[in-house]
Residue frames as qw, qx, qy, qz and C-alpha x, y, z in Angstrom:
[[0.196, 0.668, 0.696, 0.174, -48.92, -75.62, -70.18],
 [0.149, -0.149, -0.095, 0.973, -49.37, -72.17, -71.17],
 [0.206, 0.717, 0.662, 0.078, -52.48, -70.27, -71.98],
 [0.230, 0.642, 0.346, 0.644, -53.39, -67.24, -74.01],
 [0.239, -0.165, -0.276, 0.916, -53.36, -63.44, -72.73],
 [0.206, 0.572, 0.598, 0.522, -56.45, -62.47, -73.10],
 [0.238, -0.787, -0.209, 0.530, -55.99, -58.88, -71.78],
 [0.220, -0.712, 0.378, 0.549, -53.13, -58.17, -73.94],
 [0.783, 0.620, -0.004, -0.046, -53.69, -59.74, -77.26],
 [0.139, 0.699, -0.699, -0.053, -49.32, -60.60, -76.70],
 [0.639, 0.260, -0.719, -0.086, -49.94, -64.52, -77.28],
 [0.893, -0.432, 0.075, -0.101, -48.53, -66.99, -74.48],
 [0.179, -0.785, 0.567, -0.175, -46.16, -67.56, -72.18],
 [0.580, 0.056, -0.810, 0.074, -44.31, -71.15, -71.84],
 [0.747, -0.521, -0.410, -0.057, -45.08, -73.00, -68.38],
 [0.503, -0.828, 0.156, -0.193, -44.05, -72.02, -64.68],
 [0.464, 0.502, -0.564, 0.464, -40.30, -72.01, -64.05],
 [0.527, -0.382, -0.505, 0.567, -39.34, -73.02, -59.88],
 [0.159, -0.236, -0.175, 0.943, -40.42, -69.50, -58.34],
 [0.062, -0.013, 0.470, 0.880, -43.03, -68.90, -60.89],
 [0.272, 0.509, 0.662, -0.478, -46.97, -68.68, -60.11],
 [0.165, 0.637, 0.673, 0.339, -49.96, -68.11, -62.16],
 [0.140, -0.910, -0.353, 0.165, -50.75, -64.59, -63.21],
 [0.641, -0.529, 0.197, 0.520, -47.25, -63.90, -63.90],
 [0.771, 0.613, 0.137, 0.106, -45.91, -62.80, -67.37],
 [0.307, -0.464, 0.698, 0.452, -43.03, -63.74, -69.34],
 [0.555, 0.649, -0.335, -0.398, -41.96, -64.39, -72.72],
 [0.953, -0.138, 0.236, 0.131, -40.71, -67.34, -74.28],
 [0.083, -0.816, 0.371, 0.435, -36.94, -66.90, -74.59],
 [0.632, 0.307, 0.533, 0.471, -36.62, -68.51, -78.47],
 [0.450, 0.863, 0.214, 0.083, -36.26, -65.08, -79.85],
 [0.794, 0.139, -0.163, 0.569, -33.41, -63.21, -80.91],
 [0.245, -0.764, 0.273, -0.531, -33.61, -60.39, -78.30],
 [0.840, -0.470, 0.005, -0.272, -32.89, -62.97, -76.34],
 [0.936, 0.256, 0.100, 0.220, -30.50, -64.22, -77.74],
 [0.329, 0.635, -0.156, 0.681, -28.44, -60.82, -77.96],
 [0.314, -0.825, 0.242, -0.402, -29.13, -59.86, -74.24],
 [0.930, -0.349, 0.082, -0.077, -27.22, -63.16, -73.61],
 [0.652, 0.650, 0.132, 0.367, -24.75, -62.38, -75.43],
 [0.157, -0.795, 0.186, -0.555, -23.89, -59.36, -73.87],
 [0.360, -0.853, 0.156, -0.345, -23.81, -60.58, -70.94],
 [0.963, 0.084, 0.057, 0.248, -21.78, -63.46, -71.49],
 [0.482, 0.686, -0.093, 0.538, -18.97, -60.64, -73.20],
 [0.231, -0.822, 0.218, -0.473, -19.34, -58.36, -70.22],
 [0.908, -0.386, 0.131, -0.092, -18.73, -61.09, -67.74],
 [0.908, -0.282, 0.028, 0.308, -15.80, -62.45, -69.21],
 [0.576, 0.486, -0.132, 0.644, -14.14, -59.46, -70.32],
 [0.279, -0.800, 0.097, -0.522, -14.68, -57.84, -66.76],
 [0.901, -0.389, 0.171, 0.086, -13.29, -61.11, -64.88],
 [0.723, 0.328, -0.039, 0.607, -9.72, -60.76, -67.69],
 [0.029, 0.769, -0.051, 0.637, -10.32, -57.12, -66.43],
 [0.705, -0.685, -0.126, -0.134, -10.64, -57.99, -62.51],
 [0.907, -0.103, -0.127, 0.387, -6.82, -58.95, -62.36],
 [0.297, 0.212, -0.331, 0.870, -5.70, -55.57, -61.71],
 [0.297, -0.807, -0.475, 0.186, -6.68, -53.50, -58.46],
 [0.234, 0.589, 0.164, 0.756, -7.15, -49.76, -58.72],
 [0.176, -0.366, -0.346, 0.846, -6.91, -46.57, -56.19],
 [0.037, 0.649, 0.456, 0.608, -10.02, -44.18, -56.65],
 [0.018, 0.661, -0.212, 0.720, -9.39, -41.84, -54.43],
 [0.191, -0.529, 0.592, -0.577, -8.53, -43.75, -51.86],
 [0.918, 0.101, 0.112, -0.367, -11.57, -46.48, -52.57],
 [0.129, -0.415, 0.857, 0.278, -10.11, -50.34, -53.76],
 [0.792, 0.397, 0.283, -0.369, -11.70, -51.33, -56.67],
 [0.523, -0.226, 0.750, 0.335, -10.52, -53.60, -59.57],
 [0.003, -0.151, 0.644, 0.750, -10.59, -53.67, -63.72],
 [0.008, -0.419, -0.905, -0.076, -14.48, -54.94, -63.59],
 [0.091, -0.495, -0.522, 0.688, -15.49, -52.26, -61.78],
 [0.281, 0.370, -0.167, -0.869, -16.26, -50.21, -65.31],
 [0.204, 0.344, -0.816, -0.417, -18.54, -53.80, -66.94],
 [0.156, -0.101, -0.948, 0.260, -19.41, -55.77, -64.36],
 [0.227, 0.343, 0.705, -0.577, -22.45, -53.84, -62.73],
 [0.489, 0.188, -0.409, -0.747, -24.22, -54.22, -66.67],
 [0.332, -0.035, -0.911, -0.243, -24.64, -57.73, -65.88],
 [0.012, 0.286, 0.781, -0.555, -26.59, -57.14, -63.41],
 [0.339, 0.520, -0.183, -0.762, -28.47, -54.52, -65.38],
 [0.413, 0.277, -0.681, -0.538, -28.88, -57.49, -67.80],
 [0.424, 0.065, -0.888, -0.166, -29.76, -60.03, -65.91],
 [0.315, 0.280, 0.420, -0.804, -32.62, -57.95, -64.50],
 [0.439, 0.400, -0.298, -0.747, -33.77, -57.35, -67.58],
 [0.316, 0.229, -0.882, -0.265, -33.98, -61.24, -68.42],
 [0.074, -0.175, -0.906, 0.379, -35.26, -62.35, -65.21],
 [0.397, 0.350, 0.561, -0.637, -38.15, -59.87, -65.53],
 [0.590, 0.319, -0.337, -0.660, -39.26, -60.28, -69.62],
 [0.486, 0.302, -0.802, -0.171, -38.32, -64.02, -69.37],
 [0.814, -0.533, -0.018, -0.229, -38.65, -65.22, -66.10],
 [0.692, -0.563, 0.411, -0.188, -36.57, -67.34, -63.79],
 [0.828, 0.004, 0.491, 0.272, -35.55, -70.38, -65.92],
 [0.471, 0.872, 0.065, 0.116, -34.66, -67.82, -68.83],
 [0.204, -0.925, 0.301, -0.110, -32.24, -66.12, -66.30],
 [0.687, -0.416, 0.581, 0.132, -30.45, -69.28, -65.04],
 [0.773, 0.587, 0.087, 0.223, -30.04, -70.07, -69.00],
 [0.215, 0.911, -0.104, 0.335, -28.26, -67.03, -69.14],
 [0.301, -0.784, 0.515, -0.168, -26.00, -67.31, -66.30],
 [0.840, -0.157, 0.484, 0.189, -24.93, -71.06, -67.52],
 [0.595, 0.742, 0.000, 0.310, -23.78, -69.37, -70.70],
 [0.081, -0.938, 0.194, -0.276, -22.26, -67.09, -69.21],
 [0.953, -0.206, 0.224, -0.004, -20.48, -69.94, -67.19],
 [0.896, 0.131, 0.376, 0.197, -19.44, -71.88, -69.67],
 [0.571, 0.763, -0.070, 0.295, -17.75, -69.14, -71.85],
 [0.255, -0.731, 0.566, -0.284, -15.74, -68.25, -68.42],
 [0.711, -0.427, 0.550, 0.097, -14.45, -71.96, -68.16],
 [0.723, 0.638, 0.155, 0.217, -13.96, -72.46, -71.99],
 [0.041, -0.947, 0.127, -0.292, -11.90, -69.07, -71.15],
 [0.736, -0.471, 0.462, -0.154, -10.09, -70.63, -68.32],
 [0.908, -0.004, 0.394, 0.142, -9.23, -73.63, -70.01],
 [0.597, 0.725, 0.057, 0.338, -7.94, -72.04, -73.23],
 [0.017, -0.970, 0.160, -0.184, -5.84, -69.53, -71.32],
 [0.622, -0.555, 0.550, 0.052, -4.09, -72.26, -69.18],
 [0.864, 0.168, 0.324, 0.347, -3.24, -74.23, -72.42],
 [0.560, 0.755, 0.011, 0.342, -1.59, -71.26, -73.92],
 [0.239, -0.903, 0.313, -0.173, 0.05, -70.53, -71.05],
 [0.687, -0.501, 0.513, 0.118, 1.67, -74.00, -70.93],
 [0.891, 0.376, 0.162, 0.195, 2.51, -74.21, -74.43],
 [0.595, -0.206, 0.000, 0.777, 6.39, -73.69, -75.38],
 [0.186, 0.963, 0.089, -0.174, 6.61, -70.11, -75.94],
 [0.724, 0.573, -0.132, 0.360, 9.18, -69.19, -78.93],
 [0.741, -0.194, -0.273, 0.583, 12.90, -68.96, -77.14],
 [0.068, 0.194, -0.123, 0.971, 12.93, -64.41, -77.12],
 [0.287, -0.699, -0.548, -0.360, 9.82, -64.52, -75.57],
 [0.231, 0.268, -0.413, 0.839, 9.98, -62.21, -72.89],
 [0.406, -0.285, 0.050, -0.867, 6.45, -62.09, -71.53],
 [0.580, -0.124, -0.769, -0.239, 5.93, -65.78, -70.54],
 [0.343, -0.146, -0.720, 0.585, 6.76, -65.56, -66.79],
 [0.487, 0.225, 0.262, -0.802, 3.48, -62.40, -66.59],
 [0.674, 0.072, -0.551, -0.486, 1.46, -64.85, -68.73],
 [0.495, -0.102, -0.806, 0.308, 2.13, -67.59, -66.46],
 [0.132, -0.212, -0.653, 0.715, 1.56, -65.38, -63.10],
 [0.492, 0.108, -0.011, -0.864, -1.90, -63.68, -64.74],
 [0.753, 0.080, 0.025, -0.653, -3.24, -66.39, -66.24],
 [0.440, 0.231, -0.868, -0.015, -1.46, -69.85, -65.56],
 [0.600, -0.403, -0.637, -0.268, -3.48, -72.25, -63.38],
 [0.371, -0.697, -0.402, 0.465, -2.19, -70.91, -59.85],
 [0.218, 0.029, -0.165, 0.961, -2.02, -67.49, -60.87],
 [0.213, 0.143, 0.086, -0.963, -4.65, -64.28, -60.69],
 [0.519, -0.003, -0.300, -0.801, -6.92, -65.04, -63.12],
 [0.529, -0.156, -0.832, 0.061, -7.69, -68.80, -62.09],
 [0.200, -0.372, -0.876, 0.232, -8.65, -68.22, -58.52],
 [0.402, 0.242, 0.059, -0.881, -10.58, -64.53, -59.43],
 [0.490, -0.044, -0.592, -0.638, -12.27, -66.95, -62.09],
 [0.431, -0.479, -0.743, 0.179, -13.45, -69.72, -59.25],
 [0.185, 0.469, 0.434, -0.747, -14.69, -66.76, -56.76],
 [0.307, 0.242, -0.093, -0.916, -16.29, -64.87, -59.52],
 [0.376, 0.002, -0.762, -0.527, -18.17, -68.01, -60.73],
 [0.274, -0.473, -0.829, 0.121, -19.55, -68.63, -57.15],
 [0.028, -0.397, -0.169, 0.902, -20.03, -65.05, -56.83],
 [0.252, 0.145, -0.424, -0.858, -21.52, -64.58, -59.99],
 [0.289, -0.179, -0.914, -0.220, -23.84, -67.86, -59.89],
 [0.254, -0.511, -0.723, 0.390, -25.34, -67.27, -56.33],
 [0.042, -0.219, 0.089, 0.971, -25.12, -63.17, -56.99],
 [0.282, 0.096, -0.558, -0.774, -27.62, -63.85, -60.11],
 [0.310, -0.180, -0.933, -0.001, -29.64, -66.20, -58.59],
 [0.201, -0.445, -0.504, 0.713, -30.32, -63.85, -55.55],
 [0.035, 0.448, 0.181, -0.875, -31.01, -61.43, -58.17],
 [0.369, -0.102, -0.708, -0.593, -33.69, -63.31, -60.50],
 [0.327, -0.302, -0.855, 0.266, -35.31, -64.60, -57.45],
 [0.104, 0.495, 0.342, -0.792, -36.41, -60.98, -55.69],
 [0.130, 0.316, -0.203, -0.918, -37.23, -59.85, -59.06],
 [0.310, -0.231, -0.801, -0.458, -39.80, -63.05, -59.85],
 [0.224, -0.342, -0.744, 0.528, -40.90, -62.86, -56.24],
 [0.111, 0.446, 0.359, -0.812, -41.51, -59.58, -56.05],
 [0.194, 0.129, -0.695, -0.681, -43.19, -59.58, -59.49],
 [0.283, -0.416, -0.817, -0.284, -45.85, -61.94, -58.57],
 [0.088, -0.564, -0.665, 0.482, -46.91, -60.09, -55.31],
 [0.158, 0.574, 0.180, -0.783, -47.14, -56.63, -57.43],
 [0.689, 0.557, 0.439, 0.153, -47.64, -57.84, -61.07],
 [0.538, 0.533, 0.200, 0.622, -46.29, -55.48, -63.66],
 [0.223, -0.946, -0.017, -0.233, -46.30, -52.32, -61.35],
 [0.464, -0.781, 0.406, 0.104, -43.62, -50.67, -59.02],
 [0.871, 0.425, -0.132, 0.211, -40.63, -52.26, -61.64],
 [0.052, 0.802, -0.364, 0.471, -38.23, -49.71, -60.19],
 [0.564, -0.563, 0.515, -0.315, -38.67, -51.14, -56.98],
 [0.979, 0.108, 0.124, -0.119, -37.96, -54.88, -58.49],
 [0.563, 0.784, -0.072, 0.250, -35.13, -53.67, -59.90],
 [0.174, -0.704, 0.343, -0.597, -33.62, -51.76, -57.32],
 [0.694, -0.275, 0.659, -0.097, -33.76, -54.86, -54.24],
 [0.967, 0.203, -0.044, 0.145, -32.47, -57.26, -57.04],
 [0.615, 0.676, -0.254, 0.317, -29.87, -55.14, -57.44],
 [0.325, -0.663, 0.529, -0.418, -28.74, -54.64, -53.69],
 [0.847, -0.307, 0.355, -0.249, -29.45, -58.14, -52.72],
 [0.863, 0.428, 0.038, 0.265, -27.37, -59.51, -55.88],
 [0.448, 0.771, -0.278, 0.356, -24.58, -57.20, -55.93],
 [0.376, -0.756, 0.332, -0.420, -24.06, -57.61, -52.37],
 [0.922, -0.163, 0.348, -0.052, -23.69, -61.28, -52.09],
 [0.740, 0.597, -0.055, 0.303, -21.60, -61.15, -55.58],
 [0.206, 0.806, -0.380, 0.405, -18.98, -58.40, -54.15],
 [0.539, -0.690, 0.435, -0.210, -18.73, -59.59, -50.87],
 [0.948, -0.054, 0.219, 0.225, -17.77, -63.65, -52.04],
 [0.671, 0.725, -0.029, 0.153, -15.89, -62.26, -54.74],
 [0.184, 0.846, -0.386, 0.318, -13.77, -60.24, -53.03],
 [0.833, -0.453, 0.275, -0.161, -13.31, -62.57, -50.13],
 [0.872, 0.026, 0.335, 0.356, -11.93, -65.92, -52.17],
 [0.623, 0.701, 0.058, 0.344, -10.28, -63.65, -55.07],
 [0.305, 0.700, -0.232, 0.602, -8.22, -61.13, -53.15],
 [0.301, -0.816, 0.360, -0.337, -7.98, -61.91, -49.24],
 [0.112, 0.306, -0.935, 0.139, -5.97, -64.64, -47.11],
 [0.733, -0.023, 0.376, -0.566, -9.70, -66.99, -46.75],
 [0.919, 0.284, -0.001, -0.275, -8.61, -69.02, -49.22],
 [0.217, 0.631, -0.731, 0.143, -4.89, -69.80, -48.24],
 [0.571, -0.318, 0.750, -0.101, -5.40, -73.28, -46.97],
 [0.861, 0.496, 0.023, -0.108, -5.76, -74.14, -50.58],
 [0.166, -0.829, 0.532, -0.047, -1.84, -73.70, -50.01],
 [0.697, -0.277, 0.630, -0.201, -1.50, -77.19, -48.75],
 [0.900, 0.410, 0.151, 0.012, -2.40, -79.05, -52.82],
 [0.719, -0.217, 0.420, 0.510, 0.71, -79.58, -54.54],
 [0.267, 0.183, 0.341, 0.882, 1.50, -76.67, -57.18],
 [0.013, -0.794, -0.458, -0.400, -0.69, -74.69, -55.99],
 [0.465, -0.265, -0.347, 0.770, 0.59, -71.03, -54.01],
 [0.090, -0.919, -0.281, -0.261, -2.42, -68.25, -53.42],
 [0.294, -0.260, -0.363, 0.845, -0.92, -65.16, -51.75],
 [0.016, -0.763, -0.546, 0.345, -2.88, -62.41, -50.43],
 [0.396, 0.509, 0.461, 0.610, -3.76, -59.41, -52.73],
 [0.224, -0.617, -0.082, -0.750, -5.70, -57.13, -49.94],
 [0.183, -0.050, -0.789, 0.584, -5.95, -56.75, -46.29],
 [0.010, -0.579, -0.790, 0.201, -9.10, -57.03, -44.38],
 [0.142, 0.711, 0.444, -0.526, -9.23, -53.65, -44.40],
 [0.082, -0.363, 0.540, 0.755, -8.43, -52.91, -47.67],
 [0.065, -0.274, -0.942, -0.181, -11.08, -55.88, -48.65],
 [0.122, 0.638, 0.678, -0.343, -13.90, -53.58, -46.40],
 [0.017, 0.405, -0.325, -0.855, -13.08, -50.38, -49.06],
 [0.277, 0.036, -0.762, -0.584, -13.74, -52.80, -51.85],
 [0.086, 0.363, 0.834, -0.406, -16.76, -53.91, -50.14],
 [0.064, 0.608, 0.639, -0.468, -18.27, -50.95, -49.74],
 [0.065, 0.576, -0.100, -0.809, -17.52, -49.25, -52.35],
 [0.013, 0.060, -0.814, -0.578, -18.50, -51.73, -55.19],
 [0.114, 0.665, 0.667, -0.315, -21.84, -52.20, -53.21],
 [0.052, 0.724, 0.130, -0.676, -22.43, -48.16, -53.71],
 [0.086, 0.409, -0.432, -0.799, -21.03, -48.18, -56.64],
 [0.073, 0.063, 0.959, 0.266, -22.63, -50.84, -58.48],
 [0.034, -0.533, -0.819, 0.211, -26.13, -49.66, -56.96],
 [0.151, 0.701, 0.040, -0.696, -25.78, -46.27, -58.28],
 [0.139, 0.153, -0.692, -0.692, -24.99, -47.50, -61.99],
 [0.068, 0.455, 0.871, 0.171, -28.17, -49.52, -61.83],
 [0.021, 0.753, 0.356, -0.552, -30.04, -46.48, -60.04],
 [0.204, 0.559, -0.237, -0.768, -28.83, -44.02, -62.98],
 [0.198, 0.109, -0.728, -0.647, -29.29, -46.59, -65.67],
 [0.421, 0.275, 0.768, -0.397, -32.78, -47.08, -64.66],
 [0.382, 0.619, -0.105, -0.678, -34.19, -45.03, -67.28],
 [0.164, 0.455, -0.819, -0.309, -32.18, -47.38, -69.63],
 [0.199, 0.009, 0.973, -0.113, -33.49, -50.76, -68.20],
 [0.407, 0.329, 0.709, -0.472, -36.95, -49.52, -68.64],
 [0.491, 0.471, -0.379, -0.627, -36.62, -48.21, -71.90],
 [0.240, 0.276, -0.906, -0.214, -35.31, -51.86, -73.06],
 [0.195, 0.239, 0.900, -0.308, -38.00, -53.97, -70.82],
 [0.441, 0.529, 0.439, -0.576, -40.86, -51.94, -72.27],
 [0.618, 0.507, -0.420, -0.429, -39.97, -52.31, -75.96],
 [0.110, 0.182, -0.977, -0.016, -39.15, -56.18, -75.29],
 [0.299, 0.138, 0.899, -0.289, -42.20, -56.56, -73.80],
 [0.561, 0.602, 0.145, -0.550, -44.17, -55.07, -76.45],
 [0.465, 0.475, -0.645, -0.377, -42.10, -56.65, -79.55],
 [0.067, 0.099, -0.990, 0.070, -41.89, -60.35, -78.15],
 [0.615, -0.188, -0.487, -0.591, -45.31, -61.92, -79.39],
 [0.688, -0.223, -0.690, -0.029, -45.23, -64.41, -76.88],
 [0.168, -0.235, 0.494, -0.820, -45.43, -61.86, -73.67],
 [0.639, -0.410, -0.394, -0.518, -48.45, -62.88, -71.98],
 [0.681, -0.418, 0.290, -0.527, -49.67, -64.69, -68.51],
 [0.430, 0.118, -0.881, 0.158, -47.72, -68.26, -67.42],
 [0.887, -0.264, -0.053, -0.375, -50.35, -70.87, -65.93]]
């Protein structure tokens, strides 16, 4: 059930999502801002997970091809969780999903079709993106990374939302983005790049080898945390520009009953 704003003359909101409480506002996400920030983050996602399969030296830091992509989705799927709400967000992150196993699937069928007899590039095609190589078991971490990551970080930001209402955004923003980015990097890097996931060893065609040592793994730790939390921090400016003209263009902003 939804009922009219009457403060704000911006319409009505659709009914309470898990997490959601009276008093709250959100748009309903049938529009096509909505539509585009899903988009987006669908793109970013899977062209930062094709991107994840190499690891880089930044002065000394181990970080991997995502590392210039990845911390928009978050940055996006702030932005969703607070104009939309909660069941908006999780929309968004089952897209997002689904275009990364669609992805997945496609890659492993080109990888097992014949490739023309001078091919010369099958055997890195195979080891990037054949079903035990790189990109396969970055794509399973990054999908329970990414799932629980987003979750963690639509949740603070409905939470805290209802105890302060439309005030203190910054601060909504900001602890999604630690509490999300942290859980995201830390699985991620775990199953994708250390030896935690070598008793998968054991299935038949399947051989994981380790990518990073532990302490190589605490670099990439800490340094995607930092980093990741400073791109949100500088693009703050950004987030709010985009939240405050969504919430003012999208008729159906208003107060969920």
């Amino acid at each position: 059930m939804t009922t009219p704003d009457n403060g704000s003359g911006q319409g009505s909101a659709p009914a309470a999502a898990p997490g959601e409480t009276r008093n709250v506002r959100f748009a309903h996400p049938g529009s096509q801002y909505f539509a585009v920030l899903v988009s987006l983050l669908a793109a970013f996602y899977l062209i930062s997970n094709i991107a994840a399969t190499k690891q880089m030296d930044f002065g000394g830091w181990v970080v991997d091809g995502g590392v210039f992509l990845f911390p928009l989705t978050y940055l996006l799927g702030g932005i969703i969780s607070e104009v939309y709400g909660f069941r908006a967000a999780m929309r968004a992150v089952f897209v997002g999903f689904t275009v990364m196993v669609v992805g997945a699937v496609v890659f492993g069928l080109v990888t097992v079709s014949p490739a023309l007899g001078d091919s010369h590039n099958q055997e890195a095609f195979e080891i990037l993106f054949g079903w035990d190589g790189v990109y396969i078991r970055i794509l399973v971490a990054s999908l329970i990374g990414f799932v629980l990551g987003q979750v963690m970080n639509s949740v603070v930001i409905v939470k805290v939302k209802e105890r302060f209402g439309e005030s203190n955004l910054w601060a909504r923003i900001m602890s999604s983005t630690v509490f999300g980015q942290v859980a995201d990097t830390f699985i991620f890097g775990l199953i994708a790049f250390t030896a935690f996931p070598l008793f998968l060893n054991v299935l038949p065609g399947v051989d994981l080898f380790v990518m990073m040592s532990w302490t190589e793994f605490g670099s990439y730790f800490v340094f995607g945390v930092i980093y990741k939390c400073l791109v949100e921090f500088l693009l703050f400016p950004v987030t709010y520009g985009v939240v405050r003209m969504l919430k003012n263009r999208e008729p159906s902003y208003g107060i969920v009953s």
